[in-house]
N, C-alpha and C positions, 0 to 999 in steps of 0.2 A: 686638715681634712683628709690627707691621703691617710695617715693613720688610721683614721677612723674607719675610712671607708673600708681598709686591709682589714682592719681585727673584724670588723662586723661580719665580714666573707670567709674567716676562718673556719674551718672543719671542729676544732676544738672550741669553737666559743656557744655558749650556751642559748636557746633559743627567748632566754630573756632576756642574757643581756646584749644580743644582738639585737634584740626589739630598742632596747634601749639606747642603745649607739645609734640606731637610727634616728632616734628622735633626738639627740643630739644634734645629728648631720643637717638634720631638716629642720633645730633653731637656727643653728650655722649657718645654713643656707639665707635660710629669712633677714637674719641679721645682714648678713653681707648684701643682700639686694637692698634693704634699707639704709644703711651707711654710703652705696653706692653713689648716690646725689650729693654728698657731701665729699667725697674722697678729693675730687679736682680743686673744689673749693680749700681743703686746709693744706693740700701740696702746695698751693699758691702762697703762703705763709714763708718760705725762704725767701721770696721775693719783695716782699714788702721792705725788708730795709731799706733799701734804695729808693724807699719813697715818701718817705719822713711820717713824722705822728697823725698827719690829716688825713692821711690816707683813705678813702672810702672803703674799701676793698677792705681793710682792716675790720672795720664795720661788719662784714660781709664774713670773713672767716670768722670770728667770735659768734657769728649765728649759726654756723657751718660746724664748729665744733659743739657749741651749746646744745646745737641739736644731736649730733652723734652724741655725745654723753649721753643726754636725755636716753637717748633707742641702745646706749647698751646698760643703764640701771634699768631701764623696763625688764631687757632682754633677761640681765642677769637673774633677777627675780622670777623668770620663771626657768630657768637654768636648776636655780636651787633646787626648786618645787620639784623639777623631773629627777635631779638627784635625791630628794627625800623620797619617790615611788622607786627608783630606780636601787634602794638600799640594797634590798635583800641581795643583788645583784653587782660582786665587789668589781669585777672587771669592767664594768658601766658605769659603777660609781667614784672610781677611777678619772673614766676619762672625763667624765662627769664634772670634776673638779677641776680636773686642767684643761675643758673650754672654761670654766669661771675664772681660773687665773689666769689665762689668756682677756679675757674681756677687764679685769682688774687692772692688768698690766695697760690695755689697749684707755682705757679710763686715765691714767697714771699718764700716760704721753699725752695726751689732748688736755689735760688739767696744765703740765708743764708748757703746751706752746701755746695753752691760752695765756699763763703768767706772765709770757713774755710780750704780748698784743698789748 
């Protein structure tokens, strides 16, 4: 985010794709308020071993992560959408891409410590 927020205030960057980076910042934003209710719920996930397969709470984080995936395939989907207006615009479409492989990545760890539930 600090990235973004620096190139968007740049003297050098252009008034498109400053527009653009902002609208990045501002799915970013969205996104992270929305993963927020789930955050405590899937940290709680190192502790369940010590609590064997019945666990309720196990129950609990599988819904806590199923839902953050859920909100960042929505998210992603319109990530791209702003990267396909944001073309014309390569320094936006840049960054453009590495919030989407950040959210790829961020998909890739909740898919692996569901695996392990």
């Amino acid at each position: 985010m600090n990235d973004l927020v620096e190139t968007a205030k740049r003297p050098d960057v252009s008034s498109g794709d400053a527009g653009c980076i902002n609208e990045i910042i501002r799915e970013l934003l969205q996104i992270s308020d929305e993963l927020a209710s789930y955050d405590y719920l899937i940290t709680m996930e190192k502790d369940l071993t010590d609590f064997g397969d019945n666990n309720p709470m196990r129950g609990i984080v599988k819904f806590a992560i199923d839902n953050s995936s859920s909100i960042l395939m929505s998210e992603r989907k319109r990530l791209v959408q702003l990267s396909d207006q944001c073309a014309k615009y390569p320094l936006a479409q840049g960054k453009t891409q590495q919030a989407v492989n950040i959210i790829d990545r961020t998909t890739g760890i909740l898919a692996s410590i569901r695996s392990r539930l």
